[in-house]
C-alpha positions as a Markdown table, in Angstrom:
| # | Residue | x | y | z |
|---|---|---|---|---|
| 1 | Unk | -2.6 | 13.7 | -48.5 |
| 2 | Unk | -5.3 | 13.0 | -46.0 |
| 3 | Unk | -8.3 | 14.7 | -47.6 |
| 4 | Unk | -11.7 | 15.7 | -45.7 |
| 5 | Unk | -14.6 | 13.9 | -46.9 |
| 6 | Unk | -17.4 | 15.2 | -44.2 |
| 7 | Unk | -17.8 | 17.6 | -41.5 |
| 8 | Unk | -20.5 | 17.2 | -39.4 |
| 9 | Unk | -21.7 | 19.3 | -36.5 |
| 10 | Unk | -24.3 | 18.7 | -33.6 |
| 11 | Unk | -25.7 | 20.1 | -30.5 |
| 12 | Unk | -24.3 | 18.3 | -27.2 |
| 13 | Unk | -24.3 | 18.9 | -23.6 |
| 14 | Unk | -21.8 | 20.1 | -21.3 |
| 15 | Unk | -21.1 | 19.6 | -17.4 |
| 16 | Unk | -23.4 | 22.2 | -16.5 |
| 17 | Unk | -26.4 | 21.2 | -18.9 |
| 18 | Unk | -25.5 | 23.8 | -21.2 |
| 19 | Unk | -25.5 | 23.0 | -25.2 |
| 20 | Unk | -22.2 | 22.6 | -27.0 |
| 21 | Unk | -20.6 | 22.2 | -30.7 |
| 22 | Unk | -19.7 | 19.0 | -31.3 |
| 23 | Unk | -17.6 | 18.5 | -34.9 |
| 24 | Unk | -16.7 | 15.0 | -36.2 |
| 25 | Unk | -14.7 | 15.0 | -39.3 |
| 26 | Unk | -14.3 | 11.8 | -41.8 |
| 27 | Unk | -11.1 | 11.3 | -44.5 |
| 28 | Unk | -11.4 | 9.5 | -47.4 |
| 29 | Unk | -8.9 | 6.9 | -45.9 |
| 30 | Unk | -11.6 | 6.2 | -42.7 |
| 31 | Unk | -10.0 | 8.5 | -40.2 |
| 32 | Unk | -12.4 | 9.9 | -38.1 |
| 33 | Unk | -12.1 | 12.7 | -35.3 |
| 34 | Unk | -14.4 | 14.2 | -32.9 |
| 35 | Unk | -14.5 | 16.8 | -31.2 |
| 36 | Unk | -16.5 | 18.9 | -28.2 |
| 37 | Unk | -16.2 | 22.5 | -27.6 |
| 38 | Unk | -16.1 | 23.6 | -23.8 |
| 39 | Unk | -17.2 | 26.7 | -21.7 |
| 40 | Unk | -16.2 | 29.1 | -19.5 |
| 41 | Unk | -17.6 | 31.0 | -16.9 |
| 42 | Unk | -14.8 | 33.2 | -15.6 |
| 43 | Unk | -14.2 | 34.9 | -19.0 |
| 44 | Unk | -12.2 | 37.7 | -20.5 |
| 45 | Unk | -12.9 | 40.3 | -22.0 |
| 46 | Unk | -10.9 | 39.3 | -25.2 |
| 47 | Unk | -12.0 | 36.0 | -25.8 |
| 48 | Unk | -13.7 | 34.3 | -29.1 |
| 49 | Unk | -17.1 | 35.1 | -28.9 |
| 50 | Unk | -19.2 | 31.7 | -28.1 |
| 51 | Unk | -22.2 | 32.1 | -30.0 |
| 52 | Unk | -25.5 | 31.5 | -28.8 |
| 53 | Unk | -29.0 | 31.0 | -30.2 |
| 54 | Unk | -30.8 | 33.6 | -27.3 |
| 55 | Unk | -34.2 | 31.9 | -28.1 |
| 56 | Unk | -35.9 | 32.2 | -25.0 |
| 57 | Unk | -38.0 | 28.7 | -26.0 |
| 58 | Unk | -35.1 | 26.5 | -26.1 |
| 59 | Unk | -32.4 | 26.1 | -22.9 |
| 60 | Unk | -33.0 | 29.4 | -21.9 |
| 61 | Unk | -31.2 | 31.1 | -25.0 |
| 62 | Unk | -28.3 | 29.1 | -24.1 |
| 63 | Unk | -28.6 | 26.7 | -27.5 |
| 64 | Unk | -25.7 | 26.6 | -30.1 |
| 65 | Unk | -28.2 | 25.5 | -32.8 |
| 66 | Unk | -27.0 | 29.1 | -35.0 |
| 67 | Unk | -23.0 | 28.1 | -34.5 |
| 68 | Unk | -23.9 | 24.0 | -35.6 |
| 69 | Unk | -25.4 | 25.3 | -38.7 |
| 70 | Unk | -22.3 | 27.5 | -39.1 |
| 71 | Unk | -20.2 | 24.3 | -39.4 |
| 72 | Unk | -22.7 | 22.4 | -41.5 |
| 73 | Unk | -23.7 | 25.1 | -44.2 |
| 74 | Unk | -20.7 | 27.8 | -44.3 |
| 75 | Unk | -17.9 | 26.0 | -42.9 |
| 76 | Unk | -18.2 | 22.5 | -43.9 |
| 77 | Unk | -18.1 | 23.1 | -47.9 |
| 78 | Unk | -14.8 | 24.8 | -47.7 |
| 79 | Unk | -13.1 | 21.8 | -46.2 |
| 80 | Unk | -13.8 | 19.1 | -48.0 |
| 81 | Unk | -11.0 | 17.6 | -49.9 |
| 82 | Unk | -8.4 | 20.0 | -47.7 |
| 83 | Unk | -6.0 | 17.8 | -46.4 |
| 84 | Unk | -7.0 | 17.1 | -42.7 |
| 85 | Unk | -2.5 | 17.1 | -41.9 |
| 86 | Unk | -1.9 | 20.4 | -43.2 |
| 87 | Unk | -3.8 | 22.1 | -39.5 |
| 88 | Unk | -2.3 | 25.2 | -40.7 |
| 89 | Unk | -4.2 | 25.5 | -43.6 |
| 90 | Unk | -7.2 | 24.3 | -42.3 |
| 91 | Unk | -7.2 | 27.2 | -39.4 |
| 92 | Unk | -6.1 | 29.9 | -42.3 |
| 93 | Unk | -9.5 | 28.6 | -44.1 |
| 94 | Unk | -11.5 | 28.8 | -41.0 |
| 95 | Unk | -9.9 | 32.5 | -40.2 |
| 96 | Unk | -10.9 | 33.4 | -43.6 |
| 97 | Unk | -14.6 | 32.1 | -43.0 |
| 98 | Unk | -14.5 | 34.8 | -40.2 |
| 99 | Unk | -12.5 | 37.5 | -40.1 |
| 100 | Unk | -14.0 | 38.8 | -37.3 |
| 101 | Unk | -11.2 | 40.2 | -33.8 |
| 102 | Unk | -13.2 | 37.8 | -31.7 |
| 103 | Unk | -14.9 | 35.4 | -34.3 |
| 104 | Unk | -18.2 | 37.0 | -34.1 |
| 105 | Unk | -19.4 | 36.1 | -37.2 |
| 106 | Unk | -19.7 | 32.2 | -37.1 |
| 107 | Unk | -18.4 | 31.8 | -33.3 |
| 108 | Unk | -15.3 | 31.1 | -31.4 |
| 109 | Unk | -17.8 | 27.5 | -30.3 |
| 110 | Unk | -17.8 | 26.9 | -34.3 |
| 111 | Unk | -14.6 | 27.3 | -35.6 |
| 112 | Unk | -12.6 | 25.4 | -32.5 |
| 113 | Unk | -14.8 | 22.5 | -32.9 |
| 114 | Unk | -13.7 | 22.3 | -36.1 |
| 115 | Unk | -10.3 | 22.8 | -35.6 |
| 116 | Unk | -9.6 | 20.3 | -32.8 |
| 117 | Unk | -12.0 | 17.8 | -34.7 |
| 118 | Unk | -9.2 | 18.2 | -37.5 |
| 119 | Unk | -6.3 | 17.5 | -35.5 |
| 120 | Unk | -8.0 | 13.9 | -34.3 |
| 121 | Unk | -8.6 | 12.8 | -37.5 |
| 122 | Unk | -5.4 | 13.4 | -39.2 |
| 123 | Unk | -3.7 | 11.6 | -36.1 |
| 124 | Unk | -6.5 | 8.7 | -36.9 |
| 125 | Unk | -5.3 | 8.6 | -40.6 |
| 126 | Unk | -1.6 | 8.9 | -39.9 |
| 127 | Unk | -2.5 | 5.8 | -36.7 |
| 128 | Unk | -0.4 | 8.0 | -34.1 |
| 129 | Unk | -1.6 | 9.3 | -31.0 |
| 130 | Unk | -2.6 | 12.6 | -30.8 |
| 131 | Unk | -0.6 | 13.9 | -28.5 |
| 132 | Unk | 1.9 | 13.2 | -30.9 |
| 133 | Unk | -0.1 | 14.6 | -33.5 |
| 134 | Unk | 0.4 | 17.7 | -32.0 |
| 135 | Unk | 3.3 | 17.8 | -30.9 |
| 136 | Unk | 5.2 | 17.1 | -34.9 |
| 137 | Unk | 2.2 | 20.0 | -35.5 |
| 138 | Unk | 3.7 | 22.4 | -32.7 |
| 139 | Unk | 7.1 | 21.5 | -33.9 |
| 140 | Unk | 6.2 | 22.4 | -37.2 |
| 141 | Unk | 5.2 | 25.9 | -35.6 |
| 142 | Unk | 7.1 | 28.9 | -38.4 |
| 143 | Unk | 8.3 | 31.2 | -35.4 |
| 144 | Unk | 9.1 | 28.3 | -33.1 |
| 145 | Unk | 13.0 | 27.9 | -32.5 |
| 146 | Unk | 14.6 | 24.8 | -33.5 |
| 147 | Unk | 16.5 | 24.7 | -30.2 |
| 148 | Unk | 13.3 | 24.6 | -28.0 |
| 149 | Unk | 11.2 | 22.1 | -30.2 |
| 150 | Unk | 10.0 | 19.8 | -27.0 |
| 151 | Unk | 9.4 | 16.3 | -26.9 |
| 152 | Unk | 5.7 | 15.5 | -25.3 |
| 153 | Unk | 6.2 | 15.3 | -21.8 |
| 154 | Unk | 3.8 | 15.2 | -19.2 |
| 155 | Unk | 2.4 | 18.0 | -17.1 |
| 156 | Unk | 2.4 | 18.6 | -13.6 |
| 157 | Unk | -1.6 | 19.0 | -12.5 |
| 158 | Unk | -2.7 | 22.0 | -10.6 |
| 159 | Unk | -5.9 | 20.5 | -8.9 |
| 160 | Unk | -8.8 | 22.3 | -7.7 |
| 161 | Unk | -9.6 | 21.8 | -3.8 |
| 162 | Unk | -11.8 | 24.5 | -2.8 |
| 163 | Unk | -13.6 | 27.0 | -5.1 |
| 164 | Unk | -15.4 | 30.5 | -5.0 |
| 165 | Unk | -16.0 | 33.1 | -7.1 |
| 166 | Unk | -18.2 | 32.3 | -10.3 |
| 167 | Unk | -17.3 | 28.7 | -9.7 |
| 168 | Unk | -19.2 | 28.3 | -6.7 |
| 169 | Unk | -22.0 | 30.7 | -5.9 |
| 170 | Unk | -19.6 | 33.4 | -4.7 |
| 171 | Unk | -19.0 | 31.9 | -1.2 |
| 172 | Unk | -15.6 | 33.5 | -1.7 |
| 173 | Unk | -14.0 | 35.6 | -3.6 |
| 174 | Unk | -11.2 | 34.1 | -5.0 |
| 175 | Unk | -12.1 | 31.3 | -7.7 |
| 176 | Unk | -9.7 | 28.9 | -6.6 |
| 177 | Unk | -7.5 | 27.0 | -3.6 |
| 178 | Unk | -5.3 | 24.2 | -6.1 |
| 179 | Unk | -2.4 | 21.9 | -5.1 |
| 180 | Unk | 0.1 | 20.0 | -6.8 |
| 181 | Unk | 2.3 | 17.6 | -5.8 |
| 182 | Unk | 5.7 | 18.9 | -6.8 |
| 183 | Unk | 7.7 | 16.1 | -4.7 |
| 184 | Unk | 5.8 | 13.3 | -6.4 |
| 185 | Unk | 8.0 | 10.9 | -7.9 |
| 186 | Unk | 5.7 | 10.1 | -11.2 |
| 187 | Unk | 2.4 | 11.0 | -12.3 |
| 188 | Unk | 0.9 | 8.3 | -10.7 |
| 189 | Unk | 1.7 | 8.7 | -7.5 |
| 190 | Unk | 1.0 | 12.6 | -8.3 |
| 191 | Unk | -2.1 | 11.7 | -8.3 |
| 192 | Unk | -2.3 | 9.3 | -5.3 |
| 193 | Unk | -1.2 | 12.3 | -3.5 |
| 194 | Unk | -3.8 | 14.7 | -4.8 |
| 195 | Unk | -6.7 | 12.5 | -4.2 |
| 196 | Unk | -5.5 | 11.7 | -0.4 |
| 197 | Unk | -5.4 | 15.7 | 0.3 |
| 198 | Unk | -9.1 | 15.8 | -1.1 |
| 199 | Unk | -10.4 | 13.3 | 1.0 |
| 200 | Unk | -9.1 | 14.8 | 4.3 |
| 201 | Unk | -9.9 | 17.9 | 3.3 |
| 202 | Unk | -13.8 | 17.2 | 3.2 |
| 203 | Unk | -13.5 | 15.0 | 6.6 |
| 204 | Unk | -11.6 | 18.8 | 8.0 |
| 205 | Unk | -14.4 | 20.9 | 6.6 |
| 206 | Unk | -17.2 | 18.3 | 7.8 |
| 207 | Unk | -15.7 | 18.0 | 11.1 |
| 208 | Unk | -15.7 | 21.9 | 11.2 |
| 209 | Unk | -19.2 | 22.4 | 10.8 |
| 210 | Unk | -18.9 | 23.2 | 7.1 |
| 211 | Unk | -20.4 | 22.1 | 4.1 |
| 212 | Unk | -17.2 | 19.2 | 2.9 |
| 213 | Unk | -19.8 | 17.4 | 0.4 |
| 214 | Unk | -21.0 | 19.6 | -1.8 |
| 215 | Unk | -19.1 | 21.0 | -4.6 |
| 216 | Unk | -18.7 | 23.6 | -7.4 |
| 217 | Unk | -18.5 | 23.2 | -11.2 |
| 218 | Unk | -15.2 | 21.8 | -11.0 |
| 219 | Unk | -15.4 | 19.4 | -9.1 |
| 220 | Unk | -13.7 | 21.8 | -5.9 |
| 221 | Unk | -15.7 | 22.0 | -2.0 |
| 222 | Unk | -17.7 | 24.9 | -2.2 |
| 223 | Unk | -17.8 | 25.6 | 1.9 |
| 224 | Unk | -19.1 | 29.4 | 3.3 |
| 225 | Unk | -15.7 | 29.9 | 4.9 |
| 226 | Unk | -15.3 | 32.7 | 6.9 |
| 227 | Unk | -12.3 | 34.3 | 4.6 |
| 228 | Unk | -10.4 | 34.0 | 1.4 |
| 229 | Unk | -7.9 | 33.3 | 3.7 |
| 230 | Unk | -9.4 | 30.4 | 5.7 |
| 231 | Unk | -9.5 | 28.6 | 2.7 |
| 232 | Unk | -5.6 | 28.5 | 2.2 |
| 233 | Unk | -5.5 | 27.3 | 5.8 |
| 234 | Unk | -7.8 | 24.3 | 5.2 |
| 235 | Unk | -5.8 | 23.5 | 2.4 |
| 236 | Unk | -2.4 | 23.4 | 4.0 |
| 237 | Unk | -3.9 | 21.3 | 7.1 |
| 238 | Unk | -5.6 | 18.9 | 4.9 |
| 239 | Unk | -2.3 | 18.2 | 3.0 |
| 240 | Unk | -0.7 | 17.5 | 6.9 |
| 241 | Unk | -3.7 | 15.1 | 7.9 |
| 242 | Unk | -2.6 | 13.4 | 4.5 |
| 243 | Unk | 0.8 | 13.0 | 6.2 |
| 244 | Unk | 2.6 | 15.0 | 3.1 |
| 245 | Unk | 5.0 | 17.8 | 3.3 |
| 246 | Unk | 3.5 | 21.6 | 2.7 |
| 247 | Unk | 6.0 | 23.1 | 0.2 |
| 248 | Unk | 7.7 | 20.2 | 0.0 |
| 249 | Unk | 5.6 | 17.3 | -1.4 |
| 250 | Unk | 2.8 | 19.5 | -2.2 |
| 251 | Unk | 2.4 | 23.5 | -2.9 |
| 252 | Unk | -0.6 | 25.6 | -3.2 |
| 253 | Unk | -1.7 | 27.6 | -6.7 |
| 254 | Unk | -3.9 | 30.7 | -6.0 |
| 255 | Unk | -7.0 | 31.2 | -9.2 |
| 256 | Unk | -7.4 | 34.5 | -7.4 |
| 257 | Unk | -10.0 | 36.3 | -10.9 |
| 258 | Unk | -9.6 | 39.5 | -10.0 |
| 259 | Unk | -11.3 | 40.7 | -12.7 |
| 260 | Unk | -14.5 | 39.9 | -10.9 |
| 261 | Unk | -14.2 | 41.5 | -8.2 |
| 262 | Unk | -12.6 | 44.8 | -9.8 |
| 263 | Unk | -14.7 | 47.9 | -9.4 |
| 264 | Unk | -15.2 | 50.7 | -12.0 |
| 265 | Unk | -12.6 | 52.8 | -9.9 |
| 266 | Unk | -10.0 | 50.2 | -10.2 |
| 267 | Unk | -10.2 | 49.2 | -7.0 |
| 268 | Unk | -10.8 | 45.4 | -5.5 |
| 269 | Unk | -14.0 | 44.6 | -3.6 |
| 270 | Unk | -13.4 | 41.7 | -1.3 |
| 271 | Unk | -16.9 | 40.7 | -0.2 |
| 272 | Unk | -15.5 | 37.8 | 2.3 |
| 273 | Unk | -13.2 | 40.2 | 3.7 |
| 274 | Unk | -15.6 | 42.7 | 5.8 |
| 275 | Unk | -16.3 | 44.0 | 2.2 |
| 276 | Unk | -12.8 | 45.3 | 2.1 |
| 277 | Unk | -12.1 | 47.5 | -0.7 |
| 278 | Unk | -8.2 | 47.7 | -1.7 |
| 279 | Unk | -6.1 | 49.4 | -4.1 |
| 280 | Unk | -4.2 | 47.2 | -6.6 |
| 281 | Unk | -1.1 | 47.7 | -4.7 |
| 282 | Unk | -2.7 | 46.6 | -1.6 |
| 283 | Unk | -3.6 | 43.3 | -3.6 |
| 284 | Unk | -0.5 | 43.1 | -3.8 |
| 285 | Unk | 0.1 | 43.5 | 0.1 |
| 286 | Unk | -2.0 | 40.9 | 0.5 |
| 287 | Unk | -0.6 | 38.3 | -1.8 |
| 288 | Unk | 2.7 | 38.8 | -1.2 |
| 289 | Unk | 1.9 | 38.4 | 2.6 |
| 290 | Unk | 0.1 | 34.6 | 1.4 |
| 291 | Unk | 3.0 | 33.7 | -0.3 |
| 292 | Unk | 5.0 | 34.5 | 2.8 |
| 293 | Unk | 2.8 | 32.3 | 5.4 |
| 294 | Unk | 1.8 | 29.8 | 2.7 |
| 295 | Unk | 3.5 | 27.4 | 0.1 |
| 296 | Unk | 2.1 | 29.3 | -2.7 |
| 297 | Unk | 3.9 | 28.7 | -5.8 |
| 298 | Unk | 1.5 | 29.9 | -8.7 |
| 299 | Unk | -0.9 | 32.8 | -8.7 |
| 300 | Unk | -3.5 | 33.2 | -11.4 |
| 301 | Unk | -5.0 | 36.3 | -12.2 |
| 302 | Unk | -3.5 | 38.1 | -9.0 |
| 303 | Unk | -5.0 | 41.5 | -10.0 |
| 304 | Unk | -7.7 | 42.6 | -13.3 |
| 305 | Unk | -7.3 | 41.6 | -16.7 |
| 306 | Unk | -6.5 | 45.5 | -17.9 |
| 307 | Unk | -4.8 | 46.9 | -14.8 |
| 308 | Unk | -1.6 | 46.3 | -16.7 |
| 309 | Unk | 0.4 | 48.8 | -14.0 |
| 310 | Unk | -0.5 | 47.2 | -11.0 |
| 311 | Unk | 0.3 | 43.6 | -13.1 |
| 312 | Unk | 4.1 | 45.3 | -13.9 |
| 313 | Unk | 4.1 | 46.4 | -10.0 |
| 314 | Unk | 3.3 | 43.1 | -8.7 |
| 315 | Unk | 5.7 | 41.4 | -11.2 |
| 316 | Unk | 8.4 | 43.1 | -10.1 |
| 317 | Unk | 7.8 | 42.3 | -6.0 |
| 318 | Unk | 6.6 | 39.0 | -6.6 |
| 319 | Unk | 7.8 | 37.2 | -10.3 |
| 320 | Unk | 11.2 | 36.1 | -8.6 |
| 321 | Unk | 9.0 | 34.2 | -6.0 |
| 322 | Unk | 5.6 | 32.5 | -7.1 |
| 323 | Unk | 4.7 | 31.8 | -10.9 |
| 324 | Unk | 2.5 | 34.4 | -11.6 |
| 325 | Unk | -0.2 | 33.1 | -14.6 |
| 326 | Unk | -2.5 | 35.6 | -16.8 |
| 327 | Unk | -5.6 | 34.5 | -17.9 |
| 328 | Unk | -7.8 | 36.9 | -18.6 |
| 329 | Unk | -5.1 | 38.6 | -18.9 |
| 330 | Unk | -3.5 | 37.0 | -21.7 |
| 331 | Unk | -6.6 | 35.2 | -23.0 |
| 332 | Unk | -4.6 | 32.9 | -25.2 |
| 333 | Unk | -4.4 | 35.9 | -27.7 |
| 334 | Unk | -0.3 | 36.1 | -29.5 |
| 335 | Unk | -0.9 | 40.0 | -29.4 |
| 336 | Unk | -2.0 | 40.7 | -25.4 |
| 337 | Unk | 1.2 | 38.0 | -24.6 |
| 338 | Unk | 3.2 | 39.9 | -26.8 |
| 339 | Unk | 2.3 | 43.5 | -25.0 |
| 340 | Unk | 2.8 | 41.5 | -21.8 |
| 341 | Unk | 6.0 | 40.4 | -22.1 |
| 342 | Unk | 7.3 | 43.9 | -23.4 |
| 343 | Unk | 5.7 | 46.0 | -20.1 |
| 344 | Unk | 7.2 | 43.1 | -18.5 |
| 345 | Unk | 3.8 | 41.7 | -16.9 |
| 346 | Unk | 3.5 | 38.1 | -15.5 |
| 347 | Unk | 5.3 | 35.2 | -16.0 |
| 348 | Unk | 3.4 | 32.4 | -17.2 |
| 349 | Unk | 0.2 | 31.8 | -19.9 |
| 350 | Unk | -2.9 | 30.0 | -19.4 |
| 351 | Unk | -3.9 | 28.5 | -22.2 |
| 352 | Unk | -7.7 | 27.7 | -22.9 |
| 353 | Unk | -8.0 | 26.8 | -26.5 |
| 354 | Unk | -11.4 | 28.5 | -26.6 |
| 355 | Unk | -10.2 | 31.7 | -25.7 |
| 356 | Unk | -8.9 | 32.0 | -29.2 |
| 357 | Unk | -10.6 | 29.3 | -31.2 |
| 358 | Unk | -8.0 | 27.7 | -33.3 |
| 359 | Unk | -5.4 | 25.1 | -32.7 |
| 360 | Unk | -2.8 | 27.2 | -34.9 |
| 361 | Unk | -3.3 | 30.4 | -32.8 |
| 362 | Unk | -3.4 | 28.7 | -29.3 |
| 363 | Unk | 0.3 | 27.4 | -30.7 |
| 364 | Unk | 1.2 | 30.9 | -31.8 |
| 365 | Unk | 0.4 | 31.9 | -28.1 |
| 366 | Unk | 2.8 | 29.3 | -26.5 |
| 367 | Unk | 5.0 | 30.2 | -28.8 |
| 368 | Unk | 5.5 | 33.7 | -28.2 |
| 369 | Unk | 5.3 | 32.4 | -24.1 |
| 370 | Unk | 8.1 | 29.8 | -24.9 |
| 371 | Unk | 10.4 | 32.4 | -26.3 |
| 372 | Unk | 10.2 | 34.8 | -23.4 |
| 373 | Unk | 10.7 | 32.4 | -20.5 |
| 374 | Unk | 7.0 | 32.4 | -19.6 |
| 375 | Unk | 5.6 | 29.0 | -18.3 |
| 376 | Unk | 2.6 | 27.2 | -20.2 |
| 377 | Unk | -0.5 | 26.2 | -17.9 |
| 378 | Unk | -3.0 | 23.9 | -20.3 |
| 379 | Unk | -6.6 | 24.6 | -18.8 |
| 380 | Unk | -10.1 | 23.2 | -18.8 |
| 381 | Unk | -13.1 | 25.3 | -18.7 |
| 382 | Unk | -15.7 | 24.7 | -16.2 |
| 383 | Unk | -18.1 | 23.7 | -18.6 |
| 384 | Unk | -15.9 | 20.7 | -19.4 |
| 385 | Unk | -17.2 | 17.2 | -21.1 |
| 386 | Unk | -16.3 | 13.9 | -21.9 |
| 387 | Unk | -13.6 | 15.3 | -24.3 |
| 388 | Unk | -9.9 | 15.0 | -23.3 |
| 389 | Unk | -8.1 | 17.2 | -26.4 |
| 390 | Unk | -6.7 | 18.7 | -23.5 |
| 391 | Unk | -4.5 | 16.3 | -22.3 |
| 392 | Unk | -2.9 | 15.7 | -25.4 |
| 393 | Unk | -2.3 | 19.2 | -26.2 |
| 394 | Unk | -0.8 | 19.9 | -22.3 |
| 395 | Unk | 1.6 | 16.4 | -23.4 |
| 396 | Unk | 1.9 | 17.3 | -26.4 |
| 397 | Unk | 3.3 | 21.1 | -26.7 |
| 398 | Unk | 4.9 | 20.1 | -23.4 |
| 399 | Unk | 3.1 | 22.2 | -20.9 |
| 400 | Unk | 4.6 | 22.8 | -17.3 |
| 401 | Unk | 1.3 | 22.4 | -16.0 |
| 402 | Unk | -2.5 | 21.4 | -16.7 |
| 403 | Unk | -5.5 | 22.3 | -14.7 |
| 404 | Unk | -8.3 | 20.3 | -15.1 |
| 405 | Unk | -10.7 | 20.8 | -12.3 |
| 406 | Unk | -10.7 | 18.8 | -9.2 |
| 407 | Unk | -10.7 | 14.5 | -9.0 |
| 408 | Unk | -14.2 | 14.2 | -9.0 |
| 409 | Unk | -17.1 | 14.4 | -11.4 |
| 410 | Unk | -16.3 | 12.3 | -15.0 |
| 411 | Unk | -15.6 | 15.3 | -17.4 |
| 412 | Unk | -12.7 | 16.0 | -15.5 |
| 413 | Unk | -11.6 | 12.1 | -14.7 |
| 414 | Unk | -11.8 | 11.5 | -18.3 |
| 415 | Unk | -9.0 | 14.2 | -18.8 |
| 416 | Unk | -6.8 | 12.7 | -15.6 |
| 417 | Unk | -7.3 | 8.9 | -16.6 |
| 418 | Unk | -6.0 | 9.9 | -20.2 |
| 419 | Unk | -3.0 | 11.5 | -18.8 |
| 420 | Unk | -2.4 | 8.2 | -17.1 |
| 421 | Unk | -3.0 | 6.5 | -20.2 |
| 422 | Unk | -0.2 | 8.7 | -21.8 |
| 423 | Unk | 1.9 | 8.2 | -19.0 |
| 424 | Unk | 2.2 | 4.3 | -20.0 |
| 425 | Unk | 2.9 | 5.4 | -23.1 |
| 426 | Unk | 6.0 | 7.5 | -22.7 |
| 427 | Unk | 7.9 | 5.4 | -20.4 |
């Protein structure tokens, strides 16, 4: 038995200057673990609640000084001498700390630091990496079939090129234009790939007159393209000018947030577009007319994150041809991927462990993916730090895919590099 001897929580910074939970937990045998909380800014409407201080005087309300007190006076006594191995148990205390639908009590921020924290220091005390840490933990899952128990394996990145929506200032409005490199031989040269299509893709949008240096809070171009559309376009030249193969060395992945752009009517406002206002089945129109002209293979958050007919409509024209991912959707929650998967809506999960705030209940959402076919997307937020939990969970749990952010700025390096660091690993 590993037993907790200390939790600790403190205020940090993310990427964007924002404060974070940071948890480190000891065990009596010298394990330590740390971990760091991230952030989103695309969110969903049923996601943990990230609790913040509103106290005008510090970080303009944006401090987590309330939720770092949570760990250290309400959270923190009920875990010592736990053992640090037995995640389960740890997440059932934490749960019972705050019962709360969207952990409103103590905060989403609170209880994941906490939880993840765990998971690194039981893989400390038992000297084992942590992606396999996780993986004998996922494993280990009670309504996980024997049959499909994966070995880690690692995930194929979806990498952010050019962003818009809340990711950028709203110079367009879909969030995100990804690639990945599908023909690649290994990770390594994966990435190669990836970073070659970057590179000509901000000498393209420089020699067009648009802005190919500045970028958003992942790390993608931020340019004020003419059209959603335009974007695409970029993307699929700059991958020629790298002298790879659209759809066949690399494909493109749509982060299209819908939800952001939904009006009260139900309808979708496309600013970029003339201010063209569509109909969900017109969406629809429109992105099955991309995945015609482009290589699109994934599309995240095609339509709004409760327009759960127009999700079953565009399932059934376009889930035998492009991945089609839910995010806010799905928000990591077991119980929205379960009504998903009976009204026969999407086809793959994005999982953000912040979205639900434990590591037992983002493996109890893969789960319930795993056993209906769906593919597993491992994401970042994009206020992302030094932190790579990430990577092992994607290797770990086996993930088809992992989107990090783009291959710039550190917080999202540090999750790449560790990746390649894993890759050594598994050979």
């Amino acid at each position: 038995m590993t037993k907790i001897s200390n939790v600790y929580a403190r205020e940090v910074l993310d990427s964007r200057g924002k404060p974070t939970v940071e948890v480190e937990i000891t065990c009596d045998d010298g394990g330590i673990g740390r971990a760091i909380v991230p952030s989103g800014a695309s969110t969903g409407q049923a996601e943990a609640l990230e609790l913040r201080d509103a106290s005008a005087e510090r970080y303009d309300g944006q401090g987590v000084l309330q939720a770092v007190a949570n760990v250290n006076d309400v959270i923190a006594p009920t875990l010592l001498s736990q053992d640090a191995a037995d995640q389960s148990a740890i997440d059932s205390i934490l749960l019972q700390c705050d019962d709360s639908p969207q952990k409103s009590q103590l905060g989403g921020n609170a209880l994941l630091g906490v939880s993840l924290a765990t998971a690194h220091a039981a893989a400390a005390s038992k000297r084992v990496p942590l992606h396999q840490h996780v993986n004998d933990l996922f494993s280990a899952t009670p309504h996980l079939p024997t049959s499909s128990t994966p070995r880690p394996a690692l995930p194929l990145p979806m990498t952010n090129m050019i962003s818009g929506g809340l990711h950028a200032g709203g110079n367009l409005d879909f969030q995100d234009v990804l690639i990945m490199s599908v023909g690649a031989s290994d990770y390594r040269t994966g990435l190669e790939w990836i970073v070659r299509v970057y590179r000509r893709l901000g000498e393209l949008l420089c020699d067009a007159g648009f802005e190919g240096r500045l970028v958003g809070d992942e790390g993608g171009y931020g340019p004020a393209l003419g059209s959603n559309r335009q974007a695409v376009e970029f993307v699929v030249r700059a991958t020629e000018a790298a002298k790879l193969r659209p759809g066949e060395d690399v494909t493109i992945a749509l982060d299209v947030a819908a939800t952001h752009f939904v009006q009260e009517d139900g309808s979708y406002r496309l600013v970029t577009e003339q201010d063209t206002t569509l109909t969900s089945s017109q969406m629809t129109d429109r992105l099955e007319e991309w995945v015609t002209d482009f290589p699109i293979t994934s599309i995240e958050d095609g339509l709004a994150e409760e327009d759960w007919e127009g999700w079953r409509e565009m399932t059934k024209r376009l889930g035998d041809k492009t991945a089609l991912v839910g995010d806010d959707l799905f928000t990591t929650n077991e119980s929205r991927i379960r009504r998903g998967i009976e009204l026969g809506v999407g086809n793959a999960v994005l999982i953000k462990v912040n979205q639900i705030g434990t590591l037992t209940e983002t493996f109890c959402a893969i789960s319930a993916a795993r056993q209906a076919g769906y593919g597993i997307v491992v994401s970042a937020r994009s206020g992302e730090t030094e932190d790579t939990t990430i990577a092992d969970l994607a290797v770990g749990v086996a993930a088809d895919h992992i989107k990090i952010g783009s291959i710039v700025r550190s917080e999202r390096l540090a999750k790449y590099n560790q990746l390649l660091r894993i890759a050594e690993s598994l050979r």
